[in-house]
C-alpha positions in Angstrom: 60.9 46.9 108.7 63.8 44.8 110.7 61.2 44.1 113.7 59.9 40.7 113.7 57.3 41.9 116.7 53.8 42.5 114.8 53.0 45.5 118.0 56.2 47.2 116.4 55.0 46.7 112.7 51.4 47.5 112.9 52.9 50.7 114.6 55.4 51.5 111.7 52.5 51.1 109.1 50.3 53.2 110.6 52.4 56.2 111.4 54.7 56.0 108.2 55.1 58.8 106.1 52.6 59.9 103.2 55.7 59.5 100.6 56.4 55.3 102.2 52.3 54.8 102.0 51.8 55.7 98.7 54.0 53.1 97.4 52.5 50.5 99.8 49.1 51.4 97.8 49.9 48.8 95.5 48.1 45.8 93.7 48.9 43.0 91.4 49.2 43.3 87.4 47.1 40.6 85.4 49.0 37.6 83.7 48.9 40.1 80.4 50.6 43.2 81.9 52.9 41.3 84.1 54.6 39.4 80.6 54.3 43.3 78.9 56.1 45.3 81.6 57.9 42.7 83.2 56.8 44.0 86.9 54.7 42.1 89.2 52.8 45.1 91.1 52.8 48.8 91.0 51.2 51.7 93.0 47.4 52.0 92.0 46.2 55.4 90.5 42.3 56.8 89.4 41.8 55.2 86.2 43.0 51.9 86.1 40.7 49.1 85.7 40.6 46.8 88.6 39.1 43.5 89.7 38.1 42.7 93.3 40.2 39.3 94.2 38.4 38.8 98.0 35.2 40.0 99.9 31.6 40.3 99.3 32.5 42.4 95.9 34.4 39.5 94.8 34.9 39.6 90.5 33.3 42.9 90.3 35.4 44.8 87.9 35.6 48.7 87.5 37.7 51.9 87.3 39.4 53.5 90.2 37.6 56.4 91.4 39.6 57.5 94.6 43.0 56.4 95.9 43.2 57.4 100.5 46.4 57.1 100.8 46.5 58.2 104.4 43.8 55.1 105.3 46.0 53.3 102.6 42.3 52.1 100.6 40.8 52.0 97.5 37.6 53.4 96.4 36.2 51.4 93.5 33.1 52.2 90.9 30.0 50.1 91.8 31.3 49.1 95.4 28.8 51.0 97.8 27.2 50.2 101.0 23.9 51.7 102.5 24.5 53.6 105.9 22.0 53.1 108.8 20.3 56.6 107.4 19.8 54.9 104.2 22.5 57.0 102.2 24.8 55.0 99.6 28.5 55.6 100.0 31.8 53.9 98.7 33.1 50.8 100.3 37.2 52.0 100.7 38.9 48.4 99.9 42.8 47.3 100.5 44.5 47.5 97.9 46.2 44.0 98.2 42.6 42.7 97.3 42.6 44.3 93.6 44.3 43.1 90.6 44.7 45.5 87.8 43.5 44.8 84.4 44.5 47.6 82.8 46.8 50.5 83.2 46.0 54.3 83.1 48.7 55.6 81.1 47.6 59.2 80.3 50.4 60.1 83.7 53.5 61.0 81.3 55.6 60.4 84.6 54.0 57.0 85.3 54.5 55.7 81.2 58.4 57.3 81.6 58.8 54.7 84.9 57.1 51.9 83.0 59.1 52.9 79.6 62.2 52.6 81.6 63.0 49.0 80.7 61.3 48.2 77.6 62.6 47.8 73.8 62.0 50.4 71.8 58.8 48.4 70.1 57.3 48.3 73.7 57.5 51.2 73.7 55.9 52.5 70.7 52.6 50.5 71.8 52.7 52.2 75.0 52.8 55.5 73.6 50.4 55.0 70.8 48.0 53.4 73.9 48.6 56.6 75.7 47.1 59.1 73.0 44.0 56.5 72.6 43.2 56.6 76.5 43.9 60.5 76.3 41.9 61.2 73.4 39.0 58.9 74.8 39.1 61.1 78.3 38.7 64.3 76.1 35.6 63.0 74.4 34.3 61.7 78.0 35.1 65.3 79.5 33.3 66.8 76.7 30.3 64.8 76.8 29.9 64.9 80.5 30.2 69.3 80.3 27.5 68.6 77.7 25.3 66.7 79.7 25.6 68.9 82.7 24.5 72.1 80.6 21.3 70.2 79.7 20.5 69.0 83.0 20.9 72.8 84.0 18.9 73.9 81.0 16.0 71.5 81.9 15.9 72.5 85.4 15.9 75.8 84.6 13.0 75.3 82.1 11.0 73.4 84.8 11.5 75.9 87.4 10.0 78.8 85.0 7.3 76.7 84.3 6.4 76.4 88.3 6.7 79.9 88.3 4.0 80.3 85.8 1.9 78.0 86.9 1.9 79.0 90.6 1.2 82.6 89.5 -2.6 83.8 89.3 -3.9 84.2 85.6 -4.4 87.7 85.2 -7.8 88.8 84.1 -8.2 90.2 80.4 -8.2 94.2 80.6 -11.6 95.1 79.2 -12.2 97.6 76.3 -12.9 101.3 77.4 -14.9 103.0 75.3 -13.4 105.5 73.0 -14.0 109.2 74.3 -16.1 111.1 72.8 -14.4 114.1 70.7 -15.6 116.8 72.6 -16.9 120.0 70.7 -14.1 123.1 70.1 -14.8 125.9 72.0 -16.8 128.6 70.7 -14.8 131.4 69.5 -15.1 134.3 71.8 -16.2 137.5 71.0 -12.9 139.9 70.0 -13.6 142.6 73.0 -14.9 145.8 71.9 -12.3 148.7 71.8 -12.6 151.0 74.7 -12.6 154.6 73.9 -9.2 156.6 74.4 -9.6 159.0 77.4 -10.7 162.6 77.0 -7.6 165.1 76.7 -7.9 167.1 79.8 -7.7 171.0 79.0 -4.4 172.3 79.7 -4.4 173.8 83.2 -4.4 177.8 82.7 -2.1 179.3 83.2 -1.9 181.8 86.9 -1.0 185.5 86.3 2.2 186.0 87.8 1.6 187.8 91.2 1.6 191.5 90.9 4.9 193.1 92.2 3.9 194.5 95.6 4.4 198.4 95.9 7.6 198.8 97.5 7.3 200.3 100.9 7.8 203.8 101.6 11.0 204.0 102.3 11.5 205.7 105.8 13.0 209.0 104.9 16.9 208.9 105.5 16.5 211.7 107.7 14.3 210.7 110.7 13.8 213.1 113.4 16.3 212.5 116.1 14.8 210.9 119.3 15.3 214.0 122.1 16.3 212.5 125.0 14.9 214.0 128.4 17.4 216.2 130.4 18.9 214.5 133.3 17.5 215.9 136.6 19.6 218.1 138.2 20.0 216.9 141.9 18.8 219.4 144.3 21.1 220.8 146.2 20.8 222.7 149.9 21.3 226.1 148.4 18.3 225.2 146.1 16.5 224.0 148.8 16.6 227.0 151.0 
């Protein structure tokens, strides 16, 4: 910022890009880190241990749980405030009211930046300080998947047991009696054998019709129909 006008400033802050406000996120390092890293502040990240320097909070000492970099504020374990509705929520701090107490170094980029301009023994602790804090956030990620699987194990237990409370005790079927063993059928009588049918006497048989006596046969000589003589007209000679 050249400006020396605070309207101009405030404005710049505000309306800065995301890259420019995440360095601005920044806090002091204790006495101890300051002589080990030979930096005054650096950017603050979830992990690190920090101790609230102003406010009503002032010396309460936790871990970073969020970093807002667009409201440029902290949110910091144990710092919570009751809303008018009687919810609990975080208390977002500056960040130029925290001093860092110790460093989350499990970020390989963040060690290489702080590694930068140490001797080689510095460096060694750093690195050996690393695999401690990374090992440690294994065994916390573990236990806390551990603890969630039981939590879901016990609700589910509880939630059968409603269930089985809430539904109606079924009455104990009662015994039926054991049927009787009914008697086996009497065996029929086999059905008598029914006579086979009379032969019927073979139809006898009809004498073949007698041969009729053949008709007298007209004799081949039949008397000759005589015709009658045509009338003879009369004539006028006849007449007279």
């Amino acid at each position: 910022m050249t400006t020396i006008k605070a309207r101009k400033q405030r404005y710049m802050l505000y309306n800065a890009p995301i890259h420019q406000k995440r360095k601005w996120v920044a806090s002091h390092l204790a006495e101890n880190l300051l002589l080990k890293y030979d930096r005054r502040s650096i950017p603050v990240i979830k992990g690190d241990t920090v101790k609230v320097m102003r406010g009503s909070y002032k010396g309460h000492e936790d871990k970073v749980a969020k970093v807002n970099v667009r409201d440029m504020t902290v949110n910091v374990e144990g710092v919570i405030v009751s809303t008018a509705k009687g919810t609990k929520v975080a208390k977002p701090l500056p960040a130029n009211t925290l001093l860092i107490t110790k460093l989350n170094l499990t970020d390989k980029w963040r060690r290489a930046k702080l590694e930068s301009k140490l001797s080689d023994a510095a460096k060694k602790e750093v690195e050996k300080e690393a695999e401690e804090q990374i090992k440690a956030q294994e065994e916390e990620r573990k236990a806390a998947e551990k603890a969630k699987e039981e939590e879901e194990r016990a609700a589910k237990a509880a939630e059968e047991a409603e269930k089985a409370a809430e539904a109606p005790e079924a009455p104990a079927p009662e015994e039926t009696p054991a049927p009787e063993a009914t008697p086996a059928p009497a065996e029929k009588p086999a059905p008598e054998a029914t006579p086979a049918p009379a032969e019927k006497p073979a139809p006898e048989a009809t004498p073949a019709p007698a041969e009729k006596p053949a008709e007298k046969q007209e004799t081949a000589e039949k008397a000759p129909v005589k015709k009658p003589a045509p009338k003879k007209p009369k004539t006028e000679e006849g007449e007279q």
